[in-house]
mmCIF file as gemmi writes it, N, C-alpha and C atoms, coordinates in Angstrom:
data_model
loop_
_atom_site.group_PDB
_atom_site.id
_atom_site.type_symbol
_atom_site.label_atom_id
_atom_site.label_alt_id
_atom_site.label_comp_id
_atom_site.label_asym_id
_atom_site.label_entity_id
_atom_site.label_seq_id
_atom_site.pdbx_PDB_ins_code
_atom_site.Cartn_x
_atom_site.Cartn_y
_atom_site.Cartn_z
_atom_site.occupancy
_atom_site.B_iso_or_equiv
_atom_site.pdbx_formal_charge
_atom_site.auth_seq_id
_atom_site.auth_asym_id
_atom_site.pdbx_PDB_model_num
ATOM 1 N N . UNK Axp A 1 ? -21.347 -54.876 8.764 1 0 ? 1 A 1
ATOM 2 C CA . UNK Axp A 1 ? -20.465 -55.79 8.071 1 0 ? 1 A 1
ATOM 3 C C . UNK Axp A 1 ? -21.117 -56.126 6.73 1 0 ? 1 A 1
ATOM 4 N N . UNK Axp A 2 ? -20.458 -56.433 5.81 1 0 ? 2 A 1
ATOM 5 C CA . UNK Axp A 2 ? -20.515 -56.798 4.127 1 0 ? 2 A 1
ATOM 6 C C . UNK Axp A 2 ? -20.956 -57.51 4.156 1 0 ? 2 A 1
ATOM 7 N N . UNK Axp A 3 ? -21.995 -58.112 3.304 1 0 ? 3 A 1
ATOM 8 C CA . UNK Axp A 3 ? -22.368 -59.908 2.641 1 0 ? 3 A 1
ATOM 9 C C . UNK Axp A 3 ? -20.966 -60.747 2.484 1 0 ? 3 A 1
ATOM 10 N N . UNK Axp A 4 ? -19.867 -59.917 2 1 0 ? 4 A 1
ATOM 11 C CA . UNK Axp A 4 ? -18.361 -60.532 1.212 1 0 ? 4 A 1
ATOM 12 C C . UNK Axp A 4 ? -17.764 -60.721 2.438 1 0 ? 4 A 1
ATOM 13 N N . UNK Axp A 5 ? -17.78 -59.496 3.204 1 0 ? 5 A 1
ATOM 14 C CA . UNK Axp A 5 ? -16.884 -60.241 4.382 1 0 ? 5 A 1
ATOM 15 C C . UNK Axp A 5 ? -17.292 -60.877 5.424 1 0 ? 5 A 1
ATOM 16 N N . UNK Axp A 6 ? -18.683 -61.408 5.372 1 0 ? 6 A 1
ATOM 17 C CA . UNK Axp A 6 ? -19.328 -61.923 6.125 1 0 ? 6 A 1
ATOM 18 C C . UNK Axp A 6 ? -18.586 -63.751 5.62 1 0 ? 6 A 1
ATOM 19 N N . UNK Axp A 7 ? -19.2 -63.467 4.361 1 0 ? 7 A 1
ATOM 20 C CA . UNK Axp A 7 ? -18.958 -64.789 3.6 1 0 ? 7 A 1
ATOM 21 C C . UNK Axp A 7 ? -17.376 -65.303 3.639 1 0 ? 7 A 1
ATOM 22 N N . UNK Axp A 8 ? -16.207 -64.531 3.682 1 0 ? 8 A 1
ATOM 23 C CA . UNK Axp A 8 ? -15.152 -64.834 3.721 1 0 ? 8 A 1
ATOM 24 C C . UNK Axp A 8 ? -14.852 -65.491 5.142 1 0 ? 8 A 1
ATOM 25 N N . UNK Axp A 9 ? -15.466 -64.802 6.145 1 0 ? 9 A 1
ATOM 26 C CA . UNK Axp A 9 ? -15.011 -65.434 7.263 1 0 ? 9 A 1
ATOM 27 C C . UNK Axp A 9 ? -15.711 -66.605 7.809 1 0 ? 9 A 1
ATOM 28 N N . UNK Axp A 10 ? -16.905 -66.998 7.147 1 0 ? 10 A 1
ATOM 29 C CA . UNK Axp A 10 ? -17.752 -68.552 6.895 1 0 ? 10 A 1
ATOM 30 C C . UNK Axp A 10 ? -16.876 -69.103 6.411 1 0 ? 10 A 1
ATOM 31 N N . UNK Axp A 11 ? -15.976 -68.975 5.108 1 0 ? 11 A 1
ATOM 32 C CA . UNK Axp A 11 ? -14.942 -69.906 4.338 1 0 ? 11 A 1
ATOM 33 C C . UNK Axp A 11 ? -13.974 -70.276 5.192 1 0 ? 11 A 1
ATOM 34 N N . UNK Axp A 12 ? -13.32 -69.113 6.071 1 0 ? 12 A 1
ATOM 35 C CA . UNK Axp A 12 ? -12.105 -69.628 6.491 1 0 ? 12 A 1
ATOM 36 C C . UNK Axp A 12 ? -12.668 -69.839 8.075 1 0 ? 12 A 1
ATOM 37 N N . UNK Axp A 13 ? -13.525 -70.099 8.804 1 0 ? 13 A 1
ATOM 38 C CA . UNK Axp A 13 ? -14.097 -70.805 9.482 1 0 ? 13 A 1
ATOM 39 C C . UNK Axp A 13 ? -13.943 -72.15 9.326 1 0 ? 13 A 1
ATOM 40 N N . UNK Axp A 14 ? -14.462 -72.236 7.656 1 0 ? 14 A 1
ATOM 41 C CA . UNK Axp A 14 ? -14.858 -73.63 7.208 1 0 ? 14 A 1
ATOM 42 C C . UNK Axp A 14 ? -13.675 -74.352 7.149 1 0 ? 14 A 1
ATOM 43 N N . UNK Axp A 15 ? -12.907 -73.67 6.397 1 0 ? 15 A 1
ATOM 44 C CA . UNK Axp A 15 ? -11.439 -74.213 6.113 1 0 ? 15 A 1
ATOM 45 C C . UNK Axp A 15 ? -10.511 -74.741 7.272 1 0 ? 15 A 1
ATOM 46 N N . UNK Axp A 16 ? -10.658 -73.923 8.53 1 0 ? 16 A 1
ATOM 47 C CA . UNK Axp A 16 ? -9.83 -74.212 9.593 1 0 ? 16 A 1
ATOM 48 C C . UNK Axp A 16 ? -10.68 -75.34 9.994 1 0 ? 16 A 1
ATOM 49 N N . UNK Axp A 17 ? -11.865 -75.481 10.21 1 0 ? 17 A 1
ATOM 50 C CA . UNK Axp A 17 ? -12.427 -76.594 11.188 1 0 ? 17 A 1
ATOM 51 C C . UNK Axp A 17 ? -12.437 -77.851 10.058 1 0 ? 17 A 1
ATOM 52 N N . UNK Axp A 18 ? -12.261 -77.98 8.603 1 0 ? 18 A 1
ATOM 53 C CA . UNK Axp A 18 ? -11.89 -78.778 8.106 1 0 ? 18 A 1
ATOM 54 C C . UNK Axp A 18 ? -10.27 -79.383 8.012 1 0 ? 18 A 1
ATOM 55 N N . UNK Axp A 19 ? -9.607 -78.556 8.31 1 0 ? 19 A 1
ATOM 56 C CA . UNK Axp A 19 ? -8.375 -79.072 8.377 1 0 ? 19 A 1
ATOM 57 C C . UNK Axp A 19 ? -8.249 -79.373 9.918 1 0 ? 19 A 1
ATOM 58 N N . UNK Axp A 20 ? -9.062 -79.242 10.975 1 0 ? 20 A 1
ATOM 59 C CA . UNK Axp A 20 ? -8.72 -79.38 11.952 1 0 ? 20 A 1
ATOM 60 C C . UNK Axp A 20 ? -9.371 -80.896 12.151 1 0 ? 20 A 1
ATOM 61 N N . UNK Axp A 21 ? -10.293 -81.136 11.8 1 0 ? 21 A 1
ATOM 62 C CA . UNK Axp A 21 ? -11.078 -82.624 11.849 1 0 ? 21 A 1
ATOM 63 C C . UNK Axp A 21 ? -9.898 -83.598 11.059 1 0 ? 21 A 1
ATOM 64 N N . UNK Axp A 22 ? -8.887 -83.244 10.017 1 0 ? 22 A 1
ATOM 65 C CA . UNK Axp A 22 ? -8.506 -84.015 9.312 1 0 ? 22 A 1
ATOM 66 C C . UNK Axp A 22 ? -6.96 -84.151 10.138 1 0 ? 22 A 1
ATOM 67 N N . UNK Axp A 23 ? -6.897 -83.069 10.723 1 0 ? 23 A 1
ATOM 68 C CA . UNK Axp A 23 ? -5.594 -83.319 11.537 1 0 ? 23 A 1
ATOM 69 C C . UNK Axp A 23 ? -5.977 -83.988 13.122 1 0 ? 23 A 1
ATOM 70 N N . UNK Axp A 24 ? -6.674 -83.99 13.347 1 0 ? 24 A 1
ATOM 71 C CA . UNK Axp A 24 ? -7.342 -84.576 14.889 1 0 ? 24 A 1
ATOM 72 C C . UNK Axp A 24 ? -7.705 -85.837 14.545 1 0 ? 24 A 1
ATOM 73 N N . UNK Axp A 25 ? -7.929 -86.575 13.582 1 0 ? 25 A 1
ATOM 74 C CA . UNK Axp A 25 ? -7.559 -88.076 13.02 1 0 ? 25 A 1
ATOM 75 C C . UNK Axp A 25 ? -6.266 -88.771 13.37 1 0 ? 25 A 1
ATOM 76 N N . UNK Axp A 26 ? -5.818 -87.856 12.612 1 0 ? 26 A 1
ATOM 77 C CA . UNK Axp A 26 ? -4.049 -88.094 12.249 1 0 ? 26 A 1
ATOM 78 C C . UNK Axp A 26 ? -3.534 -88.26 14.079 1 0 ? 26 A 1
ATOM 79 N N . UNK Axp A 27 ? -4.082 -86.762 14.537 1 0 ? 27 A 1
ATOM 80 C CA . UNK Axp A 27 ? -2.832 -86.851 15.885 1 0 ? 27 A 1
ATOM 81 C C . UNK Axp A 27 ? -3.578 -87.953 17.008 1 0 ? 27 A 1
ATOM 82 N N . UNK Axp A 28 ? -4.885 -88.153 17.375 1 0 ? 28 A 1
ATOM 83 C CA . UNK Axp A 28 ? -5.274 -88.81 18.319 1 0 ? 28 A 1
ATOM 84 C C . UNK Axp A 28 ? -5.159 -90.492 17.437 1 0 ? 28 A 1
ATOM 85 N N . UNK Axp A 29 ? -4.734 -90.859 15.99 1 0 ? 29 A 1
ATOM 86 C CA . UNK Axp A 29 ? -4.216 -92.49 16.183 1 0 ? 29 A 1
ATOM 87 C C . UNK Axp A 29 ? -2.574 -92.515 16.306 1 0 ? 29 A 1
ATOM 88 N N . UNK Axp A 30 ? -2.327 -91.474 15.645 1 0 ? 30 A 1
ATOM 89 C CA . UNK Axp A 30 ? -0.538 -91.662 15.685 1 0 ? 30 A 1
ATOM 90 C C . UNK Axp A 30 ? 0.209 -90.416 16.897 1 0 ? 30 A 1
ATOM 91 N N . UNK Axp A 31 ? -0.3 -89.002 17.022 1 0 ? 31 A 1
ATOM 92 C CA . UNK Axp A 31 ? 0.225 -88.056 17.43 1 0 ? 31 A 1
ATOM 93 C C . UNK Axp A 31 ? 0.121 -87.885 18.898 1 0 ? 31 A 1
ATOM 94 N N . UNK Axp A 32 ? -0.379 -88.043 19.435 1 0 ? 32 A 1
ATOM 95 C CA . UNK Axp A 32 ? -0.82 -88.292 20.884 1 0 ? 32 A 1
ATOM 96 C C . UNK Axp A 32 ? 0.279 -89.167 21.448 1 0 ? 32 A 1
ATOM 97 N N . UNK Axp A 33 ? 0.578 -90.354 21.136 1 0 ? 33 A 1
ATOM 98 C CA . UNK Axp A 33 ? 1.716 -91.451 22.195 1 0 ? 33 A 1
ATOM 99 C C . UNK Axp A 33 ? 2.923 -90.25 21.555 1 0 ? 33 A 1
ATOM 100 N N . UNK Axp A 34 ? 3.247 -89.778 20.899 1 0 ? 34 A 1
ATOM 101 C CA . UNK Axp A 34 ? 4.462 -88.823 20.594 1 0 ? 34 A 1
ATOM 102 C C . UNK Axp A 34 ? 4.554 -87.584 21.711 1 0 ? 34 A 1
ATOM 103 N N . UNK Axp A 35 ? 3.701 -87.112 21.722 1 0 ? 35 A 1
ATOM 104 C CA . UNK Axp A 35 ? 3.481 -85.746 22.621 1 0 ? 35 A 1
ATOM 105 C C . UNK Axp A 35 ? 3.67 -85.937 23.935 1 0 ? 35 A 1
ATOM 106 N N . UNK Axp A 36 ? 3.066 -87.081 24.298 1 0 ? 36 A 1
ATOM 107 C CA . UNK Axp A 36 ? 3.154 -87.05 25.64 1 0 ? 36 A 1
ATOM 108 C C . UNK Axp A 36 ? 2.581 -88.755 26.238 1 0 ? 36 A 1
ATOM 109 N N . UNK Axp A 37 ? 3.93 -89.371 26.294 1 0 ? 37 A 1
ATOM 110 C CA . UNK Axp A 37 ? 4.495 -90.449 26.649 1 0 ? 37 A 1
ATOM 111 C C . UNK Axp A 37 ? 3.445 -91.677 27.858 1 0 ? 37 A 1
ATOM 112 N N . UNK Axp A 38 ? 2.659 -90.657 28.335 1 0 ? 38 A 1
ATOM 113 C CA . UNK Axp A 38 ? 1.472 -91.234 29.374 1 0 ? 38 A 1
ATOM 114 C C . UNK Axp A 38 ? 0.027 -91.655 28.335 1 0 ? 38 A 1
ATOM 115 N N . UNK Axp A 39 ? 0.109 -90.785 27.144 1 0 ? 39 A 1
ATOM 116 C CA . UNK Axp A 39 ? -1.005 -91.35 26.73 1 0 ? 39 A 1
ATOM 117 C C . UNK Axp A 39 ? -0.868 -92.735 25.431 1 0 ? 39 A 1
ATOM 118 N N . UNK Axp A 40 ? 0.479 -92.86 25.544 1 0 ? 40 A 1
ATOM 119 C CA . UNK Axp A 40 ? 0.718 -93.698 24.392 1 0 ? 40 A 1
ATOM 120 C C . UNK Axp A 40 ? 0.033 -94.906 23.895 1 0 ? 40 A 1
ATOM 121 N N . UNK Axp A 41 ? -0.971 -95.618 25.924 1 0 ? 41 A 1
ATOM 122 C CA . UNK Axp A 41 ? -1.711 -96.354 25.758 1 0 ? 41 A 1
ATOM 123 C C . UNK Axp A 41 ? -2.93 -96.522 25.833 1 0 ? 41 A 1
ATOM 124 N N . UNK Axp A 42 ? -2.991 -95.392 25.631 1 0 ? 42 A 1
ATOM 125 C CA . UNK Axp A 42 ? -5.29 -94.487 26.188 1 0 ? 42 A 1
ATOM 126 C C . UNK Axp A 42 ? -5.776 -95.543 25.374 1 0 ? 42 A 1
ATOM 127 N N . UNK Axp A 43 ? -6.803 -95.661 25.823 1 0 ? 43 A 1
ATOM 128 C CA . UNK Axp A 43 ? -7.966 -96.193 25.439 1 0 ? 43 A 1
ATOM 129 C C . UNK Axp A 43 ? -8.804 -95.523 23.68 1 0 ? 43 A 1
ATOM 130 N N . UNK Axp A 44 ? -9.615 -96.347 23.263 1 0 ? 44 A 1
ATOM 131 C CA . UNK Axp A 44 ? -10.228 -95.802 22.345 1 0 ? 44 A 1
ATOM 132 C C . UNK Axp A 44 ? -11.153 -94.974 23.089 1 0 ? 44 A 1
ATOM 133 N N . UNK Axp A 45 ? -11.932 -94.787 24.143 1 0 ? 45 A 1
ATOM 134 C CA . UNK Axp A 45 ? -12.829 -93.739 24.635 1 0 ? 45 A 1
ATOM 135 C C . UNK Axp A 45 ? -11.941 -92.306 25.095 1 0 ? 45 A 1
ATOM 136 N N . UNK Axp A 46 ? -10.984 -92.695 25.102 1 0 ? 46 A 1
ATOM 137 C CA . UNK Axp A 46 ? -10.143 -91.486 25.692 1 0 ? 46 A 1
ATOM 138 C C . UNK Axp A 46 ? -9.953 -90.664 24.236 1 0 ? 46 A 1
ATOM 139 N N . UNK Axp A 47 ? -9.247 -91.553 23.13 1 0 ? 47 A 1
ATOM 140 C CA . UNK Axp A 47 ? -8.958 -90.81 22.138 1 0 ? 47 A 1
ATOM 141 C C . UNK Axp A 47 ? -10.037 -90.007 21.33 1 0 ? 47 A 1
ATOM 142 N N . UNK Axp A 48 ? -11.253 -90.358 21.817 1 0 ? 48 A 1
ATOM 143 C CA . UNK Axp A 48 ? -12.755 -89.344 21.323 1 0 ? 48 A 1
ATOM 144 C C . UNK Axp A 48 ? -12.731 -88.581 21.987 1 0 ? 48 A 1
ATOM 145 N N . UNK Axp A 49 ? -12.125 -89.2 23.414 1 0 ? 49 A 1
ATOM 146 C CA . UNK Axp A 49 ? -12.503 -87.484 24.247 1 0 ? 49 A 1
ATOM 147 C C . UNK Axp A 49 ? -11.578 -86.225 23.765 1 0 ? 49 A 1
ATOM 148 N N . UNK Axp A 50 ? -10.542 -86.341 23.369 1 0 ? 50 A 1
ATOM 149 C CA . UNK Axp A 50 ? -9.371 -85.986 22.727 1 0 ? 50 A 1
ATOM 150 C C . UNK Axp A 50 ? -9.893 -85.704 21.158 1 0 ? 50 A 1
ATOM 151 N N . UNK Axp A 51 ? -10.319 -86.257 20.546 1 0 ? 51 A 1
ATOM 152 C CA . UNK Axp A 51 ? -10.428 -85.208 19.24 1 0 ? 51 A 1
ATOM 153 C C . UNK Axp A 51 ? -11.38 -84.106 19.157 1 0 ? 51 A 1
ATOM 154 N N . UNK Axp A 52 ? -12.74 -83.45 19.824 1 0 ? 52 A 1
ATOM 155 C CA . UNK Axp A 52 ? -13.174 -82.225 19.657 1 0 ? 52 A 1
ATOM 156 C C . UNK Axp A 52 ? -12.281 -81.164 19.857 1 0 ? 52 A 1
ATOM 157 N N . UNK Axp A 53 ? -11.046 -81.131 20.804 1 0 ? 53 A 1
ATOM 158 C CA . UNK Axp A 53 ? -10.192 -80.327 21.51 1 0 ? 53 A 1
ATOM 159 C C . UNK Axp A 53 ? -9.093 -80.307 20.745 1 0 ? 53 A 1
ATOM 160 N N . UNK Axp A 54 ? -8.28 -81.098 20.007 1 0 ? 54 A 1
ATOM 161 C CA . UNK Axp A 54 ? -7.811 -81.351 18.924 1 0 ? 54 A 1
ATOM 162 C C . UNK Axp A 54 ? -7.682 -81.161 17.674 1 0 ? 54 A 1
ATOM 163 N N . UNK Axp A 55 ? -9.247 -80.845 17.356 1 0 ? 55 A 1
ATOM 164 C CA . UNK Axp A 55 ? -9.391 -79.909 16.002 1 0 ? 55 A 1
ATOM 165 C C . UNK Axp A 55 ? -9.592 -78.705 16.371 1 0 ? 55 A 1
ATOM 166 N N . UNK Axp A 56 ? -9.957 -78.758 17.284 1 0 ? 56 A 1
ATOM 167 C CA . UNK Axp A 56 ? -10.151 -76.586 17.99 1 0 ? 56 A 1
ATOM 168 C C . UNK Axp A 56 ? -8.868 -76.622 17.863 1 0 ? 56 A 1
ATOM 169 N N . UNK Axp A 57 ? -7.434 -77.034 18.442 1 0 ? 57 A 1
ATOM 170 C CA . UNK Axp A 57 ? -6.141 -76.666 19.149 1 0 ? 57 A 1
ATOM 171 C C . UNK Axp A 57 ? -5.672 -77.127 17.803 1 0 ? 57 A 1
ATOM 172 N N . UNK Axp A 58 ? -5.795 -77.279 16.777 1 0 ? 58 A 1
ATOM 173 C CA . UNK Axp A 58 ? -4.607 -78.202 16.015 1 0 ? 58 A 1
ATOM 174 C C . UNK Axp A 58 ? -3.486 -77.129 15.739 1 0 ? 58 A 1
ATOM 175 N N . UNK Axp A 59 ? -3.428 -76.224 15.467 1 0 ? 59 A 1
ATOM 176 C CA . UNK Axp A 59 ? -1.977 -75.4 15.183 1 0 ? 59 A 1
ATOM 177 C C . UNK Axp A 59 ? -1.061 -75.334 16.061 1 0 ? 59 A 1
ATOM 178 N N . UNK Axp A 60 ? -1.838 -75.268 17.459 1 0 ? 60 A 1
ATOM 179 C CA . UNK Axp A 60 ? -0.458 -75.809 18.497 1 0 ? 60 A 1
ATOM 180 C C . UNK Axp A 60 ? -0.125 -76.923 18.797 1 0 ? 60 A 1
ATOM 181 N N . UNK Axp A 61 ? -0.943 -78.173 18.633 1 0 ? 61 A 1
ATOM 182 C CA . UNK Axp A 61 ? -0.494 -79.635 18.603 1 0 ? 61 A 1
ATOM 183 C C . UNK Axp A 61 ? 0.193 -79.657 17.525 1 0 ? 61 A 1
ATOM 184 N N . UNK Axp A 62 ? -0.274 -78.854 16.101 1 0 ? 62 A 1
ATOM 185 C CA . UNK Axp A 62 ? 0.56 -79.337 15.16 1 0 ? 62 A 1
ATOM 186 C C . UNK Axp A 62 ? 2.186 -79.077 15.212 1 0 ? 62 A 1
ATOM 187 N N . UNK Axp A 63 ? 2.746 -77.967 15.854 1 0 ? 63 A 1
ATOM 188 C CA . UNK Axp A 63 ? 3.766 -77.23 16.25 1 0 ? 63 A 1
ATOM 189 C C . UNK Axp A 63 ? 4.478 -78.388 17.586 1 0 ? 63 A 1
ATOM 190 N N . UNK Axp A 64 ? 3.942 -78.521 18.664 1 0 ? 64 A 1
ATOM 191 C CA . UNK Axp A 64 ? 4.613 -79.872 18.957 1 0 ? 64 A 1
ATOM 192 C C . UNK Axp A 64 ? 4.789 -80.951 18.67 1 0 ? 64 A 1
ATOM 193 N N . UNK Axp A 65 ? 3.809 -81.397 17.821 1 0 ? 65 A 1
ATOM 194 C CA . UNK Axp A 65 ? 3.916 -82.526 16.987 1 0 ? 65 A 1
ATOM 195 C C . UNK Axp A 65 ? 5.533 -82.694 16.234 1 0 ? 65 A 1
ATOM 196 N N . UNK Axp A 66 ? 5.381 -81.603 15.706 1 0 ? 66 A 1
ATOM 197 C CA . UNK Axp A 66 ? 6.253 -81.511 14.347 1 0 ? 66 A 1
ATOM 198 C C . UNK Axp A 66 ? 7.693 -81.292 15.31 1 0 ? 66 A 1
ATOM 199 N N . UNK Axp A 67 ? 7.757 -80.702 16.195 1 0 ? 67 A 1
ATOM 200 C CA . UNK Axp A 67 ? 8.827 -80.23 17.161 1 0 ? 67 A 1
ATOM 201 C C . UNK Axp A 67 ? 9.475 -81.414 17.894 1 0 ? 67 A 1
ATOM 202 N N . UNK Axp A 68 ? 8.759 -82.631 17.854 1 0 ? 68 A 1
ATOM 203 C CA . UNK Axp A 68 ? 8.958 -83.91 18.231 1 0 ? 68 A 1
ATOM 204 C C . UNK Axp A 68 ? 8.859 -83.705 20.113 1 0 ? 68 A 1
ATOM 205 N N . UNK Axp A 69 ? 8.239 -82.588 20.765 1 0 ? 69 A 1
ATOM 206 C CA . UNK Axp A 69 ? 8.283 -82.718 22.246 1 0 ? 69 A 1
ATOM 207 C C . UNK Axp A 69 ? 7.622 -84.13 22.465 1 0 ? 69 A 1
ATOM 208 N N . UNK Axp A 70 ? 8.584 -84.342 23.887 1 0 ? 70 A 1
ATOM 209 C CA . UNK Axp A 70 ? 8.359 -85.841 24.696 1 0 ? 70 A 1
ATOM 210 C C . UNK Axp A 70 ? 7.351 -85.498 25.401 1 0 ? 70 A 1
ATOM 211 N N . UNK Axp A 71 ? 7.509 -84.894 26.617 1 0 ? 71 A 1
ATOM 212 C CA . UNK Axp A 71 ? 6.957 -84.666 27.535 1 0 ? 71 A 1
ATOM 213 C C . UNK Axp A 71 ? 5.952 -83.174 27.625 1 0 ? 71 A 1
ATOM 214 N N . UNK Axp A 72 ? 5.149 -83.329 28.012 1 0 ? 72 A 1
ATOM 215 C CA . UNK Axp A 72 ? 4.398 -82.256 28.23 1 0 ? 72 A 1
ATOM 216 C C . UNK Axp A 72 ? 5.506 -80.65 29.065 1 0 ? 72 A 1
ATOM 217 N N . UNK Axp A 73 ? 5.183 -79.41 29.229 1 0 ? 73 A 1
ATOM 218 C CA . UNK Axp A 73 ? 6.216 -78.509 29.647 1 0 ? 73 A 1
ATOM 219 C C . UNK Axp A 73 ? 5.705 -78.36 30.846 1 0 ? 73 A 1
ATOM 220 N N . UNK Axp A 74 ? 6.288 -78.155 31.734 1 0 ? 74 A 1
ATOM 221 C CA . UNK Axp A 74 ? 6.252 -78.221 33.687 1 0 ? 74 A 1
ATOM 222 C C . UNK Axp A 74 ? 5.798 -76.742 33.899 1 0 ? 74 A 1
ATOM 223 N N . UNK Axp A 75 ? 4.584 -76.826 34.525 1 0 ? 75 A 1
ATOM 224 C CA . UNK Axp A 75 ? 3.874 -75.439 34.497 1 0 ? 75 A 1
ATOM 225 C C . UNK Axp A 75 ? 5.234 -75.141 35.363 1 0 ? 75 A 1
ATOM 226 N N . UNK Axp A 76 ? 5.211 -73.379 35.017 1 0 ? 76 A 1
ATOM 227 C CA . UNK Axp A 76 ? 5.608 -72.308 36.234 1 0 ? 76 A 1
ATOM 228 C C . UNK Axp A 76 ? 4.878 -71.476 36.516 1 0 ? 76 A 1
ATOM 229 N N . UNK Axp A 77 ? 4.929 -71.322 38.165 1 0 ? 77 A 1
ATOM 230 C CA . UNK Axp A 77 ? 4.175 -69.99 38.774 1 0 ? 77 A 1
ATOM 231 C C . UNK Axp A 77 ? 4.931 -70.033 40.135 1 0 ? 77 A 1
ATOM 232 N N . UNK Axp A 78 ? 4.364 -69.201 40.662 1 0 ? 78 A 1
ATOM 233 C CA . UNK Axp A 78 ? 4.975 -68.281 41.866 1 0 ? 78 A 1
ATOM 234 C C . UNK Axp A 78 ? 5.513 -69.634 42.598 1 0 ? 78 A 1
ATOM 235 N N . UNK Axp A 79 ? 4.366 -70.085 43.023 1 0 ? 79 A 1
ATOM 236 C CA . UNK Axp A 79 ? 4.526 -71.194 43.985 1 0 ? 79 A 1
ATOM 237 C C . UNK Axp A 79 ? 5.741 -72.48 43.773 1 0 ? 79 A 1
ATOM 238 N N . UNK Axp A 80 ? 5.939 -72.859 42.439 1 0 ? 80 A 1
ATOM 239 C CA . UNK Axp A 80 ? 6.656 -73.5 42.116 1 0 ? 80 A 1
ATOM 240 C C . UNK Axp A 80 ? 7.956 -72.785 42.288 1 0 ? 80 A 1
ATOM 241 N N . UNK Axp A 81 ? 8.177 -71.531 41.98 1 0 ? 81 A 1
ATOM 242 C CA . UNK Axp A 81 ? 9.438 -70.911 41.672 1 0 ? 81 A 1
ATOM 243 C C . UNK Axp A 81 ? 10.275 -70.836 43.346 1 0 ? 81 A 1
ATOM 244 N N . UNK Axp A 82 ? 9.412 -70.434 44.471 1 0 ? 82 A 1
ATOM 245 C CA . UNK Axp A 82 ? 9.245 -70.348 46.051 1 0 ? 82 A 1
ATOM 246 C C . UNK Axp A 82 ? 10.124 -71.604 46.267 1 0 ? 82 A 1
ATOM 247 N N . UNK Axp A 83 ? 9.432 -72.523 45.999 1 0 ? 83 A 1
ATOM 248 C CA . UNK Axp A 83 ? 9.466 -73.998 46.135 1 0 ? 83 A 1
ATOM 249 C C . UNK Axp A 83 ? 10.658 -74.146 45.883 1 0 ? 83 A 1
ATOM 250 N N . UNK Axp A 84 ? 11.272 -74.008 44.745 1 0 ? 84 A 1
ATOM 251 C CA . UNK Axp A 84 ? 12.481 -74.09 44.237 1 0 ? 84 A 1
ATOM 252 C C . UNK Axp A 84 ? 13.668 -73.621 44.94 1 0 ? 84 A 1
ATOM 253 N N . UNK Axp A 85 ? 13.322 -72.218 45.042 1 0 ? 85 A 1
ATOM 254 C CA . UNK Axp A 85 ? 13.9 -71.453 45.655 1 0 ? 85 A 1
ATOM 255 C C . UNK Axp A 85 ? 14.185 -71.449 47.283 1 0 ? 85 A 1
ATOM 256 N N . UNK Axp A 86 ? 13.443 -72.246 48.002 1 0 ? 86 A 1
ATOM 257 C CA . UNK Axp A 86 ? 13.491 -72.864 49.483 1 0 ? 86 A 1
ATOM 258 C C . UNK Axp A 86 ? 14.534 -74.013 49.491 1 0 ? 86 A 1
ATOM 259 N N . UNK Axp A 87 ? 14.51 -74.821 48.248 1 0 ? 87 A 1
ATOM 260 C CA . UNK Axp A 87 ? 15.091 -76.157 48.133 1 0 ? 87 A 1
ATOM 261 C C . UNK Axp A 87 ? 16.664 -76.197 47.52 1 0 ? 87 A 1
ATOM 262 N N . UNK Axp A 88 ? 17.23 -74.574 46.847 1 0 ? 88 A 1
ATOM 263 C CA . UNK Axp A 88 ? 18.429 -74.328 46.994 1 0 ? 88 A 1
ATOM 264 C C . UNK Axp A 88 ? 19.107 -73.841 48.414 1 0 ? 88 A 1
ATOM 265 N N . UNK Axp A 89 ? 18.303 -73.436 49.283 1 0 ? 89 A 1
ATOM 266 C CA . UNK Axp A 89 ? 18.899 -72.453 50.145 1 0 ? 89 A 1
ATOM 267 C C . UNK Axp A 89 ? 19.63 -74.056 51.321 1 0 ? 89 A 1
C-alpha cells in the first residue's frame, strides 16, 4: 500500500469518527426518546453508555432518526414466523 493511500484512509477514518462524535451528542440528548419511545427517560449513565455505539452506528441512527421511526422493528426468524403461523391455524 502507498504513503497517499495510506494517508487518505487516516483522513476519512478521521472524518467519519468526527462526524460521528458530533452526531452521538445530538442523538443521545435529543435523538434517542424519538427512536425508541422506552428510552425517552434513560438516565444520564445510560446515555454514555449509548454514545461510543452511536458514533460507530451513526449512518444508521442517522437514517432512522431522520425517517422519524417510533418503535424499534420486531425481529423475524424462524421461530417467530412458526409461532405465527400456529396462531392462525
Amino acid at each position: 500500500m502507498s504513503i497517499v493511500v495510506a494517508i487518505w484512509i487516516v483522513r476519512f477514518v478521521g472524518l467519519y469518527l468526527t462526524l460521528g462524535a458530533l452526531f452521538a451528542l445530538a442523538f443521545v440528548t435529543r435523538g434517542v426518546g424519538r427512536i425508541d419511545p422506552v428510552a425517552r427517560n434513560a438516565s444520564l449513565g445510560f446515555r454514555v453508555l449509548l454514545l461510543p455505539g452511536s458514533a460507530a452506528l451513526w449512518p444508521l441512527l442517522l437514517k432512522r432518526w431522520g425517517l422519524g421511526a417510533g418503535a424499534p422493528p420486531t425481529e423475524r426468524n424462524a421461530h417467530r414466523d412458526r409461532a405465527s403461523e400456529r396462531g392462525r391455524k
